[in-house]
C-alpha positions as CSV (number, residue, x, y, z in Angstrom):
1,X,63.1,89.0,274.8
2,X,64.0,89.0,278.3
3,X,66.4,86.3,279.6
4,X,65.3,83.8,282.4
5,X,68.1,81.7,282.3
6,X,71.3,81.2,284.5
7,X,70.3,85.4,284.9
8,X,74.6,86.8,285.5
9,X,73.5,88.0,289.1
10,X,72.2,84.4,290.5
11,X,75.9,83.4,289.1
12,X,77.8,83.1,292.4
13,X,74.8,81.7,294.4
14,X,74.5,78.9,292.0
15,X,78.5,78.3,292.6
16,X,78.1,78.6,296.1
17,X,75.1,76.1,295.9
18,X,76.9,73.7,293.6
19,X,80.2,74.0,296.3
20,X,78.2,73.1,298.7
21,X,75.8,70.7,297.9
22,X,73.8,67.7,299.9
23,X,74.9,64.3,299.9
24,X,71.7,63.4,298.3
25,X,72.0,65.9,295.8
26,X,75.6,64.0,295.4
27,X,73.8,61.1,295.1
28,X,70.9,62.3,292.4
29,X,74.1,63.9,290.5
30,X,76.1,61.2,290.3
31,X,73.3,59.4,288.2
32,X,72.1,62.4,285.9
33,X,75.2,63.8,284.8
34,X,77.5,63.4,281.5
35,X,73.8,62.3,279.5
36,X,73.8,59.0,281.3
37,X,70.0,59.2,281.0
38,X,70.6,60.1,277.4
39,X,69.6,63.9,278.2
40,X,71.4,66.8,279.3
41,X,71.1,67.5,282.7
42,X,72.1,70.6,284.4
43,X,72.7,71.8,288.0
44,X,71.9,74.2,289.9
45,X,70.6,76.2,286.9
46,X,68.4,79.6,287.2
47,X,65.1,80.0,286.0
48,X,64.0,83.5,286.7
49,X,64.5,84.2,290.0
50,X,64.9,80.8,291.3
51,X,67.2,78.1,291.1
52,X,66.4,74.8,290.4
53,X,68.5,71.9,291.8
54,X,68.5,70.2,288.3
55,X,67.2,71.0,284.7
56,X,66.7,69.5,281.4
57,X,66.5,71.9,279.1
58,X,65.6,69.4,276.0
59,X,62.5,68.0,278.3
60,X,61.2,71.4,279.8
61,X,62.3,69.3,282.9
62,X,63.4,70.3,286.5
63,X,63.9,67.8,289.3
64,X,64.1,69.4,292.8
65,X,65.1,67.9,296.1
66,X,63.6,68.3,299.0
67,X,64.6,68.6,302.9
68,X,63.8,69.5,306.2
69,X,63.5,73.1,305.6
70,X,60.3,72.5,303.4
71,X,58.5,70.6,305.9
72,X,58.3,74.1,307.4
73,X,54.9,75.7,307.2
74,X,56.1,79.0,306.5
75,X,57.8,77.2,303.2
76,X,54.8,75.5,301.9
77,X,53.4,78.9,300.0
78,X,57.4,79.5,298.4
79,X,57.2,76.1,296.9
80,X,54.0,76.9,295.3
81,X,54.7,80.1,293.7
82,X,57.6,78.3,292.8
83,X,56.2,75.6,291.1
84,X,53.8,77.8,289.4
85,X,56.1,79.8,287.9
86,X,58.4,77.1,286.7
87,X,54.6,75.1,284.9
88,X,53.9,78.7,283.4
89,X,57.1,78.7,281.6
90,X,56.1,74.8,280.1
91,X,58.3,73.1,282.6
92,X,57.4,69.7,284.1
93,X,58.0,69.6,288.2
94,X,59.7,66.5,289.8
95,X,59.6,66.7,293.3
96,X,61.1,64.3,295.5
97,X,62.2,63.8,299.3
98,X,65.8,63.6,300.7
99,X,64.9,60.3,302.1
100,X,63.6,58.8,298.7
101,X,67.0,59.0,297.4
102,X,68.7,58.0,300.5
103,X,66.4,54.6,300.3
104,X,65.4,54.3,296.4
105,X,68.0,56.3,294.3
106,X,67.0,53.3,292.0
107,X,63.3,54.4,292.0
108,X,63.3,58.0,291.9
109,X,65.7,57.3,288.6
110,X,63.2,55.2,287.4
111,X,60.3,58.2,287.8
112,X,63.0,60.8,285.6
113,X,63.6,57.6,283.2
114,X,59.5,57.6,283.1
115,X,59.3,61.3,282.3
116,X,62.2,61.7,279.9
């Protein structure tokens, strides 16, 4: 069986993702990590070719943050191969906006909270 996870050449991109992370992703961390939501969270974490911003392994869950760079036109089509590929594997898509955490952190927990 071929392996889609955390693939060994992804491994210093996901570092330098991790090193280098947004403030909202900071923010959506700070809240998910050490099972707070009693589930295993992971970051940065590679599914096939891509890498997710965070992933429940135990839920089939991923919880991606969006920016600027996918208001972009040319973006819209990666996002939805992306997305695709993530629901063909079983996984569950949470999608949310920089500015939802910057304004609702308390909300968009709520949503995960909802799912999980």
């Amino acid at each position: 069986m071929q392996t889609v996870h955390n693939i060994k050449a992804k491994e210093n991109t996901r570092k330098k993702l991790r090193e280098s992370a947004t403030p909202q992703e900071i923010i959506l961390w700070s809240r998910l990590r050490r099972n707070q939501l009693g589930h295993r969270f992971r970051r940065q974490h590679s599914v096939g070719k891509y890498i997710v911003d965070f992933y429940c392994s135990e839920k089939k869950l991923v919880v991606e943050l969006d920016g600027w760079q996918h208001r972009e036109e040319n973006n819209d089509g990666y996002d939805i191969e992306r997305t695709e590929f993530l629901q063909s594997l079983g996984y569950k898509v949470l999608r949310f906006w920089n500015d939802e955490v910057n304004k609702n952190i308390e909300g968009v927990i709520l949503k995960i909270e909802e799912f999980l």
